[in-house]
C-alpha positions in Angstrom: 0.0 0.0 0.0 2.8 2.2 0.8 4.1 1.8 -2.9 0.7 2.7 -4.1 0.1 5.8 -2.1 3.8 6.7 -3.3 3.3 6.4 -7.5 -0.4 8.4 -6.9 1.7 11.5 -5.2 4.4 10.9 -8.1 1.8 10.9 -11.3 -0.1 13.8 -9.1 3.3 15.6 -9.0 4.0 15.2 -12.6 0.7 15.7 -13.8 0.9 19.4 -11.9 4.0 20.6 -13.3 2.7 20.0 -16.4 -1.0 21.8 -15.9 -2.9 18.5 -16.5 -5.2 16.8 -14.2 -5.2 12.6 -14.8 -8.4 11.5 -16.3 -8.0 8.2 -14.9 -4.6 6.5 -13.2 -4.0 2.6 -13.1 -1.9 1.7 -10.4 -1.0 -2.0 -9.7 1.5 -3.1 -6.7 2.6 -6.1 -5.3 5.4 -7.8 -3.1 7.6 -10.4 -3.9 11.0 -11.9 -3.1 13.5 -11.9 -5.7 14.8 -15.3 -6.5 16.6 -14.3 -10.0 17.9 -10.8 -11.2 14.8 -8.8 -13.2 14.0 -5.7 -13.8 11.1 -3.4 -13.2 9.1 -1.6 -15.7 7.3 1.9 -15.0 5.5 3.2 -18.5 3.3 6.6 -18.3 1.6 7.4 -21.3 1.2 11.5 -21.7 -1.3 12.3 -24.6 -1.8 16.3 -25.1 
């Protein structure tokens, strides 16, 4: 939950500077315990 809460104050943030309100924001988190070496992918679409 704390990740959640984290992203929504970062796309809030970002959305701001920028003069643009979010029409709608999908935000999935989860926990897990790394077993190999991955990667994590963050993608934010702007359209103006």
């Amino acid at each position: 939950e704390a990740a959640r809460k984290a992203v929504d104050e970062m796309l809030d943030e970002a959305f701001a500077r920028r003069g643009l309100t979010a029409v709608e924001k999908k935000i999935e988190a989860c926990a897990h315990t790394v077993v190999n070496t991955g990667c994590c992918l963050a993608a934010v679409p702007l359209w103006y």
